[in-house]
N, C-alpha and C positions, 0 to 999 in steps of 0.2 A: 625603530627600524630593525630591529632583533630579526626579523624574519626574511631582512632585505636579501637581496642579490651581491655577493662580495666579490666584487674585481680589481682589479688596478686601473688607476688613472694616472699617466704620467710618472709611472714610479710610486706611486702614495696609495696604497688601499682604503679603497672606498664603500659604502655599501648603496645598493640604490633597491627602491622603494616599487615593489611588481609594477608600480605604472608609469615610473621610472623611465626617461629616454638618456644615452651617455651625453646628450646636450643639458638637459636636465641635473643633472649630478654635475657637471661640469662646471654649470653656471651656479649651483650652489658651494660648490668647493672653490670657487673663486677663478675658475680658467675660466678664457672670454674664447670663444667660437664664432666664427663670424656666422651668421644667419642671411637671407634674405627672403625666402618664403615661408618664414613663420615667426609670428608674429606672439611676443612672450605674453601673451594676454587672456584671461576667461575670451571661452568662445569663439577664440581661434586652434587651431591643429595644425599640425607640421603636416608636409607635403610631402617632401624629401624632395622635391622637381629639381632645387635650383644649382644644388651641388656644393652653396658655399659654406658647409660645414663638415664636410668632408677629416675624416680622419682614419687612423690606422692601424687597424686591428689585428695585431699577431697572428701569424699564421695564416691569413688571411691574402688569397691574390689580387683582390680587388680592396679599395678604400670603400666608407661605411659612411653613410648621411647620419652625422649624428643625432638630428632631430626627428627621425623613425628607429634609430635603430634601439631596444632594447640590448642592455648591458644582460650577458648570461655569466655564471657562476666561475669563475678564475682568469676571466677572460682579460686580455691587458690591453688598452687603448691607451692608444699617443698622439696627441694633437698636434707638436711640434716637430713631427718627424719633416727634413726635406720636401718628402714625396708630398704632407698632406699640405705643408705652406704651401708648393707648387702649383699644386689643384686647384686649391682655393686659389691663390692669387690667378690662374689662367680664365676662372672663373668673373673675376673682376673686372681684367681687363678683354676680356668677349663683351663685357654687359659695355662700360665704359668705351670703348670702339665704334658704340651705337647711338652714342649721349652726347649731345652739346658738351665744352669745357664744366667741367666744377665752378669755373669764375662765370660763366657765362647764364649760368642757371638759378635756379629761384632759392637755392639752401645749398653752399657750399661747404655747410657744416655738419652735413646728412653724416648717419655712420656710413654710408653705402660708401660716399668719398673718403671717410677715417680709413676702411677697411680696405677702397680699392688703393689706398695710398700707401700700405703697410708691406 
């Protein structure tokens, strides 16, 4: 990865790979992103539609879908900022709003519930 893309994740430099998304480098440097329209699998692609990976890119006035966004050369991304819990979390409970209980349903063990629970 000699020819990667060097940024910062969370304080720790990282390098990511041209095809490389900062969800991508994320989940391989061991930070969990909540996700829910993209599925970590051959033959699936990120959307960016659903918002729940949102996070926060320096300098930046808006938050960043980390599962489109390619990571560019010095750029400092932070998962854990306030702002991007916030997001995410407002994101969960919109979906959840619209869902029978977690008890009431067929997998209350789903991450969709871990994550709207966090």
């Amino acid at each position: 990865m000699a020819d990667g893309v060097i940024f910062t994740l969370d304080g720790k430099t990282v390098t990511a790979a041209d095809d490389e998304t900062i969800w991508d480098v994320a989940k391989r440097e061991g930070t969990r992103i909540p996700h829910l329209c993209h599925v970590d699998m051959p033959g699936y692609r990120p959307d960016g539609n659903c918002r729940a990976c949102m996070v926060d890119v320096e300098g930046e006035r808006v938050l960043a879908a980390s599962c489109i966004r390619k990571p560019s050369a010095g750029m400092v991304v932070k998962t854990d900022t306030e702002r991007a819990k916030k997001s995410r979390q407002m994101v969960f409970e919109l979906l959840a709003s619209n869902m029978r209980p977690a008890a009431d349903g067929p997998d209350q063990q789903s991450m969709f519930w871990q994550w709207a629970g966090s």
